[in-house]
C-alpha distance (Angstrom), angle and dihedral (degrees) to the residues before:
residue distance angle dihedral
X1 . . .
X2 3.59 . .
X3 3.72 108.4 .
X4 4.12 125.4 -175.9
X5 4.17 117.6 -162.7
X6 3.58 113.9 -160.1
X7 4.05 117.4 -165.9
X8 3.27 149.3 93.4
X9 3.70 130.0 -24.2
X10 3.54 121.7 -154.1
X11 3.57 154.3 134.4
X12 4.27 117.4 -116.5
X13 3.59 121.2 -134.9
X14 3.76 105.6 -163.9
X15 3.75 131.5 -174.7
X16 3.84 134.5 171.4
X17 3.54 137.2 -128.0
X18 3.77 115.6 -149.8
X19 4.23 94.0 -161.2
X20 4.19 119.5 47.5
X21 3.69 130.9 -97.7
X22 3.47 98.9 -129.4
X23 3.93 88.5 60.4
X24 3.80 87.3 62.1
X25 3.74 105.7 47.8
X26 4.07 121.4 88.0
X27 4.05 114.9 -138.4
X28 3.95 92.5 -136.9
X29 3.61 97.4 33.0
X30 3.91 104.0 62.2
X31 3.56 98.8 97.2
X32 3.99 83.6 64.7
X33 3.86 94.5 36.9
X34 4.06 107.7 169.0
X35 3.88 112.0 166.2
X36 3.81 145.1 151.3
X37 3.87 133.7 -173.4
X38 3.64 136.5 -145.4
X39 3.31 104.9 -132.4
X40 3.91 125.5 -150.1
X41 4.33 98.5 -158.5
X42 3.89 146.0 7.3
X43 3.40 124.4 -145.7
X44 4.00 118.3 -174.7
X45 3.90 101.7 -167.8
X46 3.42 133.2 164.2
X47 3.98 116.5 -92.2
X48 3.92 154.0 150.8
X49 3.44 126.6 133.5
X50 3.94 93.3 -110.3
X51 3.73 90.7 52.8
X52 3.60 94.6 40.9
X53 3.75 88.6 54.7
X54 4.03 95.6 39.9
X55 4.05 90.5 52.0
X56 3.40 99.5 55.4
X57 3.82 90.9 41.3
X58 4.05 87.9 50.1
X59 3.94 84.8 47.7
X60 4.33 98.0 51.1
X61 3.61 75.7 57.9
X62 4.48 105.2 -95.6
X63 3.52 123.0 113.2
X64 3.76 110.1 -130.7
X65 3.78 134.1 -159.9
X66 4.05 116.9 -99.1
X67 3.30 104.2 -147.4
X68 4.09 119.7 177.3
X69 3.52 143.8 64.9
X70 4.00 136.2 -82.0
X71 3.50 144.0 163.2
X72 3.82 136.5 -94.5
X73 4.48 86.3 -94.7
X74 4.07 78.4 75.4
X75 3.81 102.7 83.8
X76 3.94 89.2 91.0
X77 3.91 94.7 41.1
X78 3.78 84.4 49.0
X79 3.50 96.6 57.8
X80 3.47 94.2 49.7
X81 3.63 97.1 59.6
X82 3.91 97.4 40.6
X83 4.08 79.4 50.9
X84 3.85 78.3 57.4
X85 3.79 103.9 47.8
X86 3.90 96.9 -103.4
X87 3.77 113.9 133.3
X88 3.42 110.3 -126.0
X89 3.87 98.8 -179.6
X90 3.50 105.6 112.0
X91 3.96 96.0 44.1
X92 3.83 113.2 129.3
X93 3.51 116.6 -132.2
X94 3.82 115.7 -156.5
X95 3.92 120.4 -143.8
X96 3.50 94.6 -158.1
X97 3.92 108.1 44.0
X98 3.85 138.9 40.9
X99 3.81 129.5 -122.1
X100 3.64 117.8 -69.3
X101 4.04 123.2 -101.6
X102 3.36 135.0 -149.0
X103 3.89 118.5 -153.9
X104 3.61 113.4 -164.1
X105 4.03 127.5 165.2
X106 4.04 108.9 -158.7
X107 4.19 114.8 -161.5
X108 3.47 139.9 -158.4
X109 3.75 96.0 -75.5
X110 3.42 92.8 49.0
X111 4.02 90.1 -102.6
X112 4.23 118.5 145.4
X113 3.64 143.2 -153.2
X114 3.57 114.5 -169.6
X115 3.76 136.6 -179.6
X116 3.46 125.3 -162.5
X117 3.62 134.9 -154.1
X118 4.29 117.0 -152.9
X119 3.91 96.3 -156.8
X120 3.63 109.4 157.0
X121 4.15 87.3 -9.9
X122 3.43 76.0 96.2
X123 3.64 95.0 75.5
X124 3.77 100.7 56.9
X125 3.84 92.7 90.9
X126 3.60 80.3 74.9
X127 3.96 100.8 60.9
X128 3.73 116.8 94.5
X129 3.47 125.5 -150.7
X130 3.66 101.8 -148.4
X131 4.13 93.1 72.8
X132 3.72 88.0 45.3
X133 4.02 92.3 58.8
X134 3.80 97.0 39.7
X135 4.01 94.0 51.5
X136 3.72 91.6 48.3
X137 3.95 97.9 43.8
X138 4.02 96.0 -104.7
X139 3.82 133.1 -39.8
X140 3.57 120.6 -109.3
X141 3.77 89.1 -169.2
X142 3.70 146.4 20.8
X143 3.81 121.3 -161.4
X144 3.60 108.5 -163.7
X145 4.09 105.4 -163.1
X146 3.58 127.8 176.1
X147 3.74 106.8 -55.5
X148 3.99 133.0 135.8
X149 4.12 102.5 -36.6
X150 3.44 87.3 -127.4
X151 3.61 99.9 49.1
X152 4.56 89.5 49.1
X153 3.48 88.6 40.6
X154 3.68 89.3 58.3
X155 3.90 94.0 35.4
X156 3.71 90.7 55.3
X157 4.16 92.3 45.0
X158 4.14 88.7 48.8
X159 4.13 86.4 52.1
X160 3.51 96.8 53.4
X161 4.16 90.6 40.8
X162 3.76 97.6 53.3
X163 4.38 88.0 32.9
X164 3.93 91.6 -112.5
X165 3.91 117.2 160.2
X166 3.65 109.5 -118.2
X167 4.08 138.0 178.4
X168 3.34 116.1 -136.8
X169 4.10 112.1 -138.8
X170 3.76 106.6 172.2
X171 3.76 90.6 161.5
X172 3.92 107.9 142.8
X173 3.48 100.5 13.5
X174 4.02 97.6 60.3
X175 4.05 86.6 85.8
X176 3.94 89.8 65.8
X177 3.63 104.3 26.3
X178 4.17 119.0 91.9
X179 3.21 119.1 -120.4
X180 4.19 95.8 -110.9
X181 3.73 76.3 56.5
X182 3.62 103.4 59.9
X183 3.99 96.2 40.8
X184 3.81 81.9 61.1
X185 3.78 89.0 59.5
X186 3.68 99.8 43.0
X187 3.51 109.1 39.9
X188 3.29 117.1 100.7
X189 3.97 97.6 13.3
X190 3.33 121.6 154.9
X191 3.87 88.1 -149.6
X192 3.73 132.2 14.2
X193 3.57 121.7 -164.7
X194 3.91 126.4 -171.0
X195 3.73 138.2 143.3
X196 4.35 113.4 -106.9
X197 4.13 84.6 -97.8
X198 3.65 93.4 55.4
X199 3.52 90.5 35.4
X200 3.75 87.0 69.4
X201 3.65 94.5 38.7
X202 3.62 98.2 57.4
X203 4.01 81.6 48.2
X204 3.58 90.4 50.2
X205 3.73 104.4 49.0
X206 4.01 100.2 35.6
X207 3.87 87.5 52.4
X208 4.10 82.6 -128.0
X209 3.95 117.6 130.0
X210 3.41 119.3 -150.8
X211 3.85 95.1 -85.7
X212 3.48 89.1 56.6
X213 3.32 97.0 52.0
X214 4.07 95.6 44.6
X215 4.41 79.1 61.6
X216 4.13 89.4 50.6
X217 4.24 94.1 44.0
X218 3.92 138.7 56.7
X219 4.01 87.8 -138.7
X220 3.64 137.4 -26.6
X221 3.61 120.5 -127.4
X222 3.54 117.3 -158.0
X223 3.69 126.5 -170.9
X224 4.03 116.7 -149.8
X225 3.93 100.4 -173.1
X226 3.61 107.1 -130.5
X227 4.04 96.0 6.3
X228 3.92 91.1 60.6
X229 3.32 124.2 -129.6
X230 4.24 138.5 -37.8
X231 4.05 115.4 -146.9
X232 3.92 120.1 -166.1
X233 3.20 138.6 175.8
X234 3.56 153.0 164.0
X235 3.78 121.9 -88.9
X236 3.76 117.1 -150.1
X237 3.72 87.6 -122.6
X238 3.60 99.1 57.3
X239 3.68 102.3 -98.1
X240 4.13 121.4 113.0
X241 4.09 120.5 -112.7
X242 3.65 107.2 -133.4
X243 3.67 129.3 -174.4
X244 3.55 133.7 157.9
X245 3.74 124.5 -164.1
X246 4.14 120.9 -165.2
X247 3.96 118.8 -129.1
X248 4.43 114.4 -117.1
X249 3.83 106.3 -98.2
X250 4.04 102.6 -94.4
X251 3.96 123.8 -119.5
X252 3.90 93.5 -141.3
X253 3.57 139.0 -28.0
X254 3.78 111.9 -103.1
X255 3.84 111.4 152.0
X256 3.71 131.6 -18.4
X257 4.33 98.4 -155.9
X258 3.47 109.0 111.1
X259 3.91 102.7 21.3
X260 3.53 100.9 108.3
X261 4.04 80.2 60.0
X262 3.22 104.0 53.0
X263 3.91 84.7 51.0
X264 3.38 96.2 59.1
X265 4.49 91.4 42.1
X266 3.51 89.9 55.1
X267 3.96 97.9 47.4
X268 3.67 95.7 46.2
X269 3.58 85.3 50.2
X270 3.68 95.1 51.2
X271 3.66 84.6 52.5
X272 3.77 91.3 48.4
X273 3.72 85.0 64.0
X274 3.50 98.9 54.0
X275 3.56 90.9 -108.4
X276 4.17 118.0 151.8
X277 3.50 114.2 -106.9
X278 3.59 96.2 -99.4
X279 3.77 92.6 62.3
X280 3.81 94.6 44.4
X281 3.86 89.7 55.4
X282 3.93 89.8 50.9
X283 3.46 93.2 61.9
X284 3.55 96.1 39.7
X285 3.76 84.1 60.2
X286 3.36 92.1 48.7
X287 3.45 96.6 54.1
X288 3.73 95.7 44.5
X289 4.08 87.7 60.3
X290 3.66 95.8 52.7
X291 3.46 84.7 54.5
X292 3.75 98.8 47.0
X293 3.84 81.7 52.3
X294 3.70 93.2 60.5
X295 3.83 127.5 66.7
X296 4.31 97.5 -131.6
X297 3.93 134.3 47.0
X298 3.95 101.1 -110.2
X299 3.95 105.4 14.0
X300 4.47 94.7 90.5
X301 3.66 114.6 118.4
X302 3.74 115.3 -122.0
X303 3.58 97.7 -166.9
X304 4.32 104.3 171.1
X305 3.72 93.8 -127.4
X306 3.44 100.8 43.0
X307 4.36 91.7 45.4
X308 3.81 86.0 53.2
X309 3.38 106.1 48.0
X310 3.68 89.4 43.7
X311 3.76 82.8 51.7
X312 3.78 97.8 47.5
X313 4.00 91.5 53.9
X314 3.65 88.4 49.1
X315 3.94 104.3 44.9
X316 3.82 104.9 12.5
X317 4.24 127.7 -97.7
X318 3.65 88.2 -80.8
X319 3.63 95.6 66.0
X320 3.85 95.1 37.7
X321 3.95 91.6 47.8
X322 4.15 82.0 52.1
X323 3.89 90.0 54.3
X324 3.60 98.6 40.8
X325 3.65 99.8 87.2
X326 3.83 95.4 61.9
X327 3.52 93.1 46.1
X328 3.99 94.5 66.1
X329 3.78 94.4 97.2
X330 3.68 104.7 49.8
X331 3.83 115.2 82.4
């Protein structure tokens, strides 16, 4: 299954807050809010929701598609990924403008306020699928992430044109997007994957409920945080697929950024494998709490024995002796 993840590419600067945000904020004096914290650590990590996905692809063993544009500071971020079976071939490198950055400042509660610089994201409304799928042999899927709105909107357009499957993953751009703007990047997806706030946001601003919306997608993928994920979708005879899979108990709470990716890396693997759905969101889950365990977006270990007995505790031996097999190349 040759799969191609379009988004953002970026590095993470992350830095934590030892009190909570809410603490800090006064009810009648938001509309003039003026605030700076004292932060305890900085963590520059590598990041970008296409990368994030494509590394934990490369690591369940696939070697996904890069697709997205960065600046001439990539050449060590690059490596990395190519170290970690990503194809980076059809990344855009801009002449003019660096790699985007995302600032983000996590609190005691686990809360975040994030900034984020476009750089040469900028760019990616530039990149055409078409080359992409004829150098590679053909795309089986497209997973449009949050990435310039031009650039998705035309990713999502090219898909439908040349009759290329493609995921629609609005995720951080829904809050500036219109709503015209959004049906153009959901209809028709084969998969559409939000969290339950921007579940109700995409709901909200298209004017489409969530029957609606069933009609326009494949499936909907919703992730729950700490109660998993819910799947539905549209039977042919009417009636509405449900399934519900629960996430592995985590170890610790490190760092939330880049969860949501590693969700969606290890369920299009899973599907990659010709797994069901049910298994593909099991291991998405699980690799969304090794994440969650690990203070970073790409720096978990995904050591075989450790995933699958994690895995079997979680989802039963049956399930891990299922997975097993397409485990055997990661270390």
């Amino acid at each position: 299954m040759r799969v191609a993840v379009a988004g953002s590419i970026a590095t993470d600067h992350l830095m934590s807050f030892p009190g909570r945000f809410a603490e800090q904020l006064v009810a009648e004096q938001l509309h003039t809010v003026s605030l700076s914290f004292l932060v305890d650590g900085l963590e520059i990590r590598r990041g970008g929701v296409a990368p994030n996905i494509c590394f934990g692809m490369g690591k369940l063993g696939l070697r996904p598609i890069l697709v997205g544009s960065a600046g001439e500071d990539f050449g060590e971020y690059r490596s990395w990924l190519e170290r970690n079976n990503v194809d980076c071939e059809s990344v855009r490198i801009s002449e003019l403008l660096h790699t985007a950055r995302f600032v983000c400042t996590t609190d005691a509660d686990h809360n975040q306020i994030a900034s984020f610089y476009t750089g040469a994201m900028a760019e990616a409304r530039l990149i055409e699928i078409g080359p992409i799928a004829h150098r590679v042999g053909g795309l089986d899927l497209v997973l449009v992430g949050a990435d310039d709105p031009e650039a998705m909107i035309r990713h999502t357009e090219e898909c439908r044109e040349r009759g290329i499957p493609f995921a629609a993953d609005c995720s951080q751009q829904l809050a500036r997007m219109s709503g015209e703007d959004i049906k153009r990047l959901v209809d028709g997806a084969r998969y559409l994957f939000t969290n339950e706030y921007e579940a109700a946001l995409i709901e909200q601003k298209t004017g489409w409920d969530a029957s609606e919306i069933l009609r326009r997608v494949g499936t909907r993928v919703i992730t729950l945080g700490a109660q998993g994920v819910r799947i539905t979708r549209l039977e042919q005879d009417g009636s509405v697929y449900a399934l519900e899979v629960p996430t592995p108990k985590e170890e610790r709470k490190a760092d939330p950024t880049g969860v949501g990716d590693a969700f969606r890396a290890g369920f299009i693997a899973g599907l990659s494998w010709g797994a069901g759905e049910e298994r593909a969101a099991q291991v998405g889950c699980m690799l969304a709490t090794l994440v969650i365990e690990t203070v970073g977006t790409q720096e978990y270990d995904l050591a075989r024995g450790h995933f699958l007995e994690r895995f079997a505790i979680a989802y039963g031996d049956d399930a891990a002796a299922e997975v097993a097999g397409h485990l055997a190349p990661i270390g």
